[in-house]
C-alpha positions, 0 to 999 in steps of 0.5 A: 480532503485537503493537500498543502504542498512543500511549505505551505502553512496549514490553514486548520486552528488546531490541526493535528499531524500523523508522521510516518512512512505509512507502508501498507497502511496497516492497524498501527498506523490507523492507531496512529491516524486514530490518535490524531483524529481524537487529538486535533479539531482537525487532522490530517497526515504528511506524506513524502512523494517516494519512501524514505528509502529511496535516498537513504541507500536501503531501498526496500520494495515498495507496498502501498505507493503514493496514490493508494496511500493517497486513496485509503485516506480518502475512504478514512475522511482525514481532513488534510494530507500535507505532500512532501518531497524527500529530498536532501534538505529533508534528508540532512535536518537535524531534530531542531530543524524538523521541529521548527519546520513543524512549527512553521507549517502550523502542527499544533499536535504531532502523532506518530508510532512507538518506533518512529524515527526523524532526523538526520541518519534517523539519528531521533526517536518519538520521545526525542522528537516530543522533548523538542517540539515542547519548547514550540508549544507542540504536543505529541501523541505517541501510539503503542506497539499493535498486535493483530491475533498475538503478531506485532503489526509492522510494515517489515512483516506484511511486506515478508508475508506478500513475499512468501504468498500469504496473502491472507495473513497480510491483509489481516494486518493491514486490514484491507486487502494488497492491492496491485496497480498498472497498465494494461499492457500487450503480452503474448495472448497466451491465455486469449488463445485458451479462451481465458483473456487477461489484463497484463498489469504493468506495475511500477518498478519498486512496488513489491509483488506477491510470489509466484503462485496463482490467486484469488482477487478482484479487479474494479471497473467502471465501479463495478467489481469483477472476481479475477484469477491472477497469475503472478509469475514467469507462465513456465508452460510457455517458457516465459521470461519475465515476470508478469502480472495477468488478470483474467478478470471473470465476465468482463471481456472488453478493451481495457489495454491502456488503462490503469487497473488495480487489483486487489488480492484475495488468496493463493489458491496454488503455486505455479506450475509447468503443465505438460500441455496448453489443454491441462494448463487451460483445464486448470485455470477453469479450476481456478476460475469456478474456485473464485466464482465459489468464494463469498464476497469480501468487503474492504475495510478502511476505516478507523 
């Protein structure tokens, strides 16, 4: 997989170019990715560094940041992913501009979603940007709306199902498990005391996490997958104050503090409680464990 930069010019003949934010990765935007594919004799997708949202002042809580966007279309085989920073520059142009920077940067076809939106203020919808980029002799590819078991497939809704702890329903959406990445950092040793070690993620700030509540997922190690019981939230039982994210990561015990992990999210197997004592607490979470060690074996689906 390719990645231009900035304004470099894509060296491909008849390349075809996915635009979006792509948060979450979900079914529409593979529809999208799956109609540039079939459009170009080479396709690939441009990507800003950081969400639109961070300069736009609609700051939304981020799903699926640059490098998992960067990894799931690695496992999908695009050809190119063409990075940009959303600056003001980009930020300010109007449609003629952003088509003529299409241009320049060598798109011959251009896929986007039913709902996308381009220019200053978002002010350009996809007919608005197709009518345009005609007089460049660039072709547009607009996808319909995706529907998954009858529910419009949109970012806003995964990111509203994550919130509430539905995990289950927003990895149906997406089609891949919620994934969350982060340094293994020193916590408090809570659950090493109890005899159920875990990995306290420190992730990134704006990325979106699920609710409070304790789940079923799996952590990958050296390339080897590790089933996990994850706990998202404040441990009432010691009287915590700030969210955590700790993984207790099922058969493995070694030094993992430093590191980068990412785990994926299966299930919300309860919410979180306070429990009268540290020995009902520890008794649960053997609960917890023998539930994830029981669930049958998940197998990611990337592709289109």
């Amino acid at each position: 997989m390719k990645i231009y930069f900035g304004d470099d010019k894509i060296e491909y003949p008849l390349p075809a170019i996915a635009l979006g934010n792509f948060d979450g990765m979900h079914r529409g935007h593979l529809k999208i990715f799956e109609r540039a594919k079939a459009e170009g004799e080479n396709y690939g997708v441009l990507l800003f560094e950081k969400h639109t949202s961070s300069l736009t002042g609609n700051s939304v809580e981020v799903i699926t940041p640059l490098y998992e966007k960067l990894y799931v279309l690695s496992k999908i085989g695009v050809d190119f992913v063409y990075l940009v920073s959303f600056d003001k520059r980009f930020m300010n142009m109007s449609l003629e501009e952003f088509a003529e920077y299409l241009y320049n940067i060598g798109a011959k076809v251009i896929s986007v979603g039913y709902d996308y939106r381009c220019a200053k203020n978002a002010s350009s919808g996809a007919v608005d940007l197709k009518n345009c980029l005609e007089k460049y002799d660039i072709r547009t590819v607009i996808s319909e709306a995706v529907f998954y078991d009858g529910e419009l497939v949109k970012s806003s809704r995964i990111r509203e199902l994550i919130k509430q702890g539905n995990i289950l329903e927003a990895n149906a959406l997406m089609n891949r498990p919620f994934r969350v990445s982060g340094i293994v950092v020193y916590g408090f040793q809570n659950g090493r005391k109890m005899g159920f070690p875990t990995a306290n993620i420190d992730s990134e700030p704006g990325m979106l996490l699920p609710a409070e509540g304790v789940y079923y997922g799996e952590t990958c190690i050296d390339d080897v997958k590790y089933r996990a019981v994850v706990n998202v939230g404040h441990n009432p039982t010691f009287n915590a104050e700030k969210k955590t994210v700790e993984a207790h990561i099922i058969g493995y015990d070694n030094d993992l503090y430093g590191q980068r992990i990412s785990v994926d999210f299966y299930e919300k197997i309860r919410s979180d409680m306070k429990f009268n004592s540290v020995k009902e607490l520890a008794s649960q979470i053997s609960k917890d464990c023998e539930y994830a060690k029981n669930r049958e074996e998940r197998e990611d689906n990337y592709g289109i």
